[in-house]
N, C-alpha and C positions, 0 to 999 in steps of 0.2 A: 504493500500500500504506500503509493506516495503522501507527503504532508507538506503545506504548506503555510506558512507562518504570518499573524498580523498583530501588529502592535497596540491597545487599543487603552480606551479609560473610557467609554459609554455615560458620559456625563450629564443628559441620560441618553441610550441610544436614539437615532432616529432613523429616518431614509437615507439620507446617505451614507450611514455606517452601514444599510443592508446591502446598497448598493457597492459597495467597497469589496464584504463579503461573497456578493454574486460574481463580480468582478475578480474577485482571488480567486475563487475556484476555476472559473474558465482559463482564465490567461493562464497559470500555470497547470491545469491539467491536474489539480488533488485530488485524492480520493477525501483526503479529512485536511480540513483546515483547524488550525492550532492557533487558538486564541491567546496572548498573555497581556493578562490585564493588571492596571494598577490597584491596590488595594482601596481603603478605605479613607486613607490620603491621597492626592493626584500631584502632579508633575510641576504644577504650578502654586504649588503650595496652598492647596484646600482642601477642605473634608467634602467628601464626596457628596453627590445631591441626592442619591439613594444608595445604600451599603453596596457592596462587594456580592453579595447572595444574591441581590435582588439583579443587578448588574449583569451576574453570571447567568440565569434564566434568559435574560431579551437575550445574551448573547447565543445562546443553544438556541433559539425561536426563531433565531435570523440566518444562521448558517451557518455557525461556528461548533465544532465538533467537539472538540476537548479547551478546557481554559484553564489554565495556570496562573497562580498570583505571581506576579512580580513584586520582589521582597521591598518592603518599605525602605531599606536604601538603597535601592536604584527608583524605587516609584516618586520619590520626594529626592530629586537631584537635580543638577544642571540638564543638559540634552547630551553633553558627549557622555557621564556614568547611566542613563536613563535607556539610552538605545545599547551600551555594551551589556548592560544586565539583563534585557530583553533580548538580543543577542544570542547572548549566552545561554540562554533556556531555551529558545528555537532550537537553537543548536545543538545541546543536549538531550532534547527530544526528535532528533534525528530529520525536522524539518530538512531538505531541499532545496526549497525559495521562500521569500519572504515577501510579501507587497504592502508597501506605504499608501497613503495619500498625496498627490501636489500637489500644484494649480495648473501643468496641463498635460500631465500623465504623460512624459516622455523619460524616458529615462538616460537617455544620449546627456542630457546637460548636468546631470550627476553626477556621469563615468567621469565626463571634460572637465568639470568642477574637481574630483578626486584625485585626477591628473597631474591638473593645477599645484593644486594647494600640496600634493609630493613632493614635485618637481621646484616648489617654491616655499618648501619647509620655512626654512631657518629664515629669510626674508619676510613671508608672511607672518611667523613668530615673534620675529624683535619687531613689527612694526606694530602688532596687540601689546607685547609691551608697552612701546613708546605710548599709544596711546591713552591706555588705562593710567598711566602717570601723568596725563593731560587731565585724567578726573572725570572722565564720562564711564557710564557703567562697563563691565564685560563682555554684556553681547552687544553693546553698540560698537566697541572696540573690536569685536571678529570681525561684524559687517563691515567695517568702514576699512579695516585690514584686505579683505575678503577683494572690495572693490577697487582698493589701492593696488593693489597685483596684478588683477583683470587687467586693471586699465594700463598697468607699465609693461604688461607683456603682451598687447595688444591683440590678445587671446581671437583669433578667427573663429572657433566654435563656440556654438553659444553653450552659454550657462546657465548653470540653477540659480535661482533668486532668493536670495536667503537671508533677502528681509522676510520673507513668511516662513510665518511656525510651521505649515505643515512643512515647506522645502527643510526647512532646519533640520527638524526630526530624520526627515528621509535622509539628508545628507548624512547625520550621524549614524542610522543605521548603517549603511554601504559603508561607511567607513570603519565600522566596529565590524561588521562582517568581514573586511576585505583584513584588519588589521590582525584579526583573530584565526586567519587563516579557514574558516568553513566551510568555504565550497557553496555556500548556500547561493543561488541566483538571485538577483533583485528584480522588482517587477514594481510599477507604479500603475495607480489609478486616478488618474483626472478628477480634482476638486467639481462637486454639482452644486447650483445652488448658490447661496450666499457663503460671505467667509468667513475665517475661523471665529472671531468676534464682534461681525455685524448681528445689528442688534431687530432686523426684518426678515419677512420671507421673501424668496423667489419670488416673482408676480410669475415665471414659468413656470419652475417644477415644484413648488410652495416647501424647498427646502428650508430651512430654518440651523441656524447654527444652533448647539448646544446651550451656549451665552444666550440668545433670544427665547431658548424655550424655557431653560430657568428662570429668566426675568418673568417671563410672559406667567409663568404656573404658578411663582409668587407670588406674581402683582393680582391674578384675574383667574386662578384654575383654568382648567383645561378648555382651551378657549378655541375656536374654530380653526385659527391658522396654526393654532399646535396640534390638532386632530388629524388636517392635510401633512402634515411635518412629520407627524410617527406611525411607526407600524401597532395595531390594536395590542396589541402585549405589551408593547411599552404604557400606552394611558392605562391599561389594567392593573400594571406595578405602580404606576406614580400614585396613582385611587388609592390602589389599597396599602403602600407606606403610608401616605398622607393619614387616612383613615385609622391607622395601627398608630402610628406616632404622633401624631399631630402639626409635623412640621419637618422640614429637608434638610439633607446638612447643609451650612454655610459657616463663617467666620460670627457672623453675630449671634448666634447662638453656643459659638465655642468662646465668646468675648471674656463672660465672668468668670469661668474655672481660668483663660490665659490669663487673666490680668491677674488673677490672683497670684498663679504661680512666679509672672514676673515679679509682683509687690516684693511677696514672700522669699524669694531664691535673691535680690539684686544683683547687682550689678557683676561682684565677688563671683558667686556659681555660674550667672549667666555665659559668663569669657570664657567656661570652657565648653557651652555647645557648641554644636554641630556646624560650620560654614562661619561661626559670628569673628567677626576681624574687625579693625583698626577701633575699638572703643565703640562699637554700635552698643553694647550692651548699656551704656551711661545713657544713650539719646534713647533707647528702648523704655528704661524706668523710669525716665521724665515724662515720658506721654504717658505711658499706662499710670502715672499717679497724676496728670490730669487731664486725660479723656476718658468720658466717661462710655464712648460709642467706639467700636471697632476703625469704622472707615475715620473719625476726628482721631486717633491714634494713629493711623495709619498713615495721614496725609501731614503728621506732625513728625514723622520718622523718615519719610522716604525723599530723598534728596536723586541729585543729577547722577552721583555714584550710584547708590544702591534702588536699582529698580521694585518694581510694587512686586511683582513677582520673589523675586533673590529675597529682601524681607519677608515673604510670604512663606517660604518656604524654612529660613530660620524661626519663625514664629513654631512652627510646624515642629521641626528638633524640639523648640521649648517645651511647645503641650505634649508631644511624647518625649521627653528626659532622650533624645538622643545626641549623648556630648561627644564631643570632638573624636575621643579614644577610640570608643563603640564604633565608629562611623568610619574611621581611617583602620578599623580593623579587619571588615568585612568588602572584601577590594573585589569579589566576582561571588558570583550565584551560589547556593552550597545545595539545593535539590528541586526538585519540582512538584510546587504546590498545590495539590488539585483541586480544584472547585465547582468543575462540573464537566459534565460528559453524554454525548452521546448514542444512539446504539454503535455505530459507526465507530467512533471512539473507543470503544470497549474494544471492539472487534481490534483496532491499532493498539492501543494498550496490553493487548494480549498475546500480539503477536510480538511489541517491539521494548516493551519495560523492562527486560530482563539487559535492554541493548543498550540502555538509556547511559549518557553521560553524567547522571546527577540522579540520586536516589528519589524516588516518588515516595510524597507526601499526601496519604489521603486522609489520614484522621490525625487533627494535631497533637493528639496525646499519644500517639505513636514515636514524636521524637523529643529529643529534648537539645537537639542543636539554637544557640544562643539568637543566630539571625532572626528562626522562627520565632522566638521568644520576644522577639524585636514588634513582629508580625502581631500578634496578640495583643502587646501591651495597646499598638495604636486603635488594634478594632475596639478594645477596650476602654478605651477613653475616647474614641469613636460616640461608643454604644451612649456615651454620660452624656454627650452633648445632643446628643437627638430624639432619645427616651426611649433605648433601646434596654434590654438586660444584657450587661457586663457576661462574659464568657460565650458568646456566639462560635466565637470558634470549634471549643471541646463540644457543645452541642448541636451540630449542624454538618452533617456530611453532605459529600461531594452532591447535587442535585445533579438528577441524571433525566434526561427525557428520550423521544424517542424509541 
């Protein structure tokens, strides 16, 4: 059985993430497509809008055959540790090809992009330097690196555009794949619809970004142009979290337990989380001791260096206690977390688990390696901010359908 690999975070899913997965299976010819998803944190440093379980269902409903968690540190990381982690568990799960999203499904300006930036290491490196010591953040610093090369090697084939997130991502996948040596092919699929953070539908295909649909289901519930925007399994999970908890995860619901912990730990414990550098931890406890509102904190911290994101994400270490050590000590994957499955899947798990590069993980009380442990703690203080019960994980095995 071939397999076939996608990267995802279903923040919540919608049409374009099915169209992605209709899309993976054809171009590359899978028999099972291999979902790994981030957990109950995301990439951008936020609690997720509906948990990991409920996440993993739309994913099996839409075309994804087996889903693996990506471990909370690479799911809460920059884009180059977030795609070599994700990587790495394709990989390990004997995936073949893997396919991104981008804005126009070619993959020619990725290889030329990856070429590039080899061929012009050490030039494109000291000039992220130089700029980050100009005081602008670090992915304005790649980009503007990125495009200073382009244009001094007066590069005839075109390129990836990597002011977009989805290009970003893709480019670090391909680059994690090609640097890790797997063999794995890459394969892209054309952006539909609106982009990654417009906040309307398609007036064509009444796509909707993920950012739109959450504003839209907070602001007004399930409202006609989020109806057109998702597959019926998805409004059937949003209903019935909503209906079970009362409310989705975001940051202002995680606001009182963080600001406590910041009060409470200052300045002293904060300096040795995860990512926090040059004294943010001082400008951190000064907001959180007077804003009383997540986004009035947030717009009181985030300067020209550290973008909403990169603080998003250090926030994120805070409310899971992940410091510095913990975090520089888990440098690639250590098994593969199961969340859900297939019939189809079973059928590949049965044939190829014994093959696997990284031990399967179906019930969490089966290991007791530290990363997983990592894993818990966050669904666990997950669970606090949304009105969920604490220990989901020990009780909830892998959902299987089909």
């Amino acid at each position: 059985m071939k397999a076939a690999g996608v990267v995802v975070e279903y923040n919540p899913l919608h049409n374009g993430h099915v169209h992605h997965l209709k899309e993976t299976r054809r171009l590359t010819g899978a028999d099972v497509v291999i979902a790994v998803m981030s957990g109950n944190f995301l990439q951008r440093g936020e609690p997720a809008f509906i948990d990991k379980w409920s996440r993993t269902e739309l994913a099996l409903r839409s075309g994804a055959d087996i889903v693996f968690e990506l471990p909370y540190r690479f799911a809460v990381a920059q884009a180059s540790e977030f795609a070599e982690g994700a990587i790495g568990i394709l990989a390990a799960a004997r995936c073949s090809a893997f396919c991104f999203g981008s804005e126009d499904g070619r993959i020619g300006p990725f290889m030329n992009t990856l070429r590039l930036l080899e061929d012009q290491k050490a030039v494109y490196e000291a000039e992220v330097r130089r700029l980050v010591k100009t005081g602008i953040s670090y992915p304005s610093a790649l980009s503007r690196a990125y495009l200073s090369v382009a244009d001094a090697e007066k590069h005839q084939d075109p390129l990836a555009d990597l002011t977009k997130p989805n290009n970003i991502l893709g480019f670090h996948y391909m680059k994690a794949a090609r640097s890790s040596g797997t063999g794995m092919t890459a394969f892209t699929v054309g952006r539909t619809g609106t982009g990654y953070h417009e906040l309307g539908a398609d007036p064509d295909s009444g796509i909707m970004s993920a950012t739109a649909i959450r504003g839209a289901v907070r602001e007004a519930g399930i409202t006609d142009e989020v109806l057109r925007a998702v597959p019926d399994h998805t409004v059937r999970v949003l209903n019935g979290f909503r209906e079970e908890y009362g409310q989705f995860g975001g940051w202002d619901r995680f606001w009182p337990i963080l600001r406590t912990i910041i009060i409470r730990d200052g300045a002293l414990r904060l300096g040795n989380i995860a990512e926090m550098t040059e004294g943010l931890e001082h400008r951190i406890v000064r907001a959180a001791l007077a804003a009383p509102t997540f986004t009035g904190f947030m717009e009181a911290v985030k300067t020209k260096r550290y973008t909403w994101t990169r603080i998003q994400r250090i926030l994120t270490h805070v409310l899971c206690g992940m410091d510095s050590n913990e975090f520089s000590l888990f440098r690639e994957p250590r098994y593969l977390r199961l969340l859900g499955i297939t019939q189809a899947g079973r059928s590949y798990l049965n044939l190829y688990k014994d093959d696997f590069g990284l031990p399967l993980v179906s019930r969490a009380a089966s290991s007791d390696d530290p990363m997983l442990a990592t894993d818990i703690r966050a669904s666990d203080l997950y669970a606090l901010g949304t009105g969920e019960k604490p220990g989901k994980d020990f009780r909830t095995p892998p959902i299987m359908t089909g």
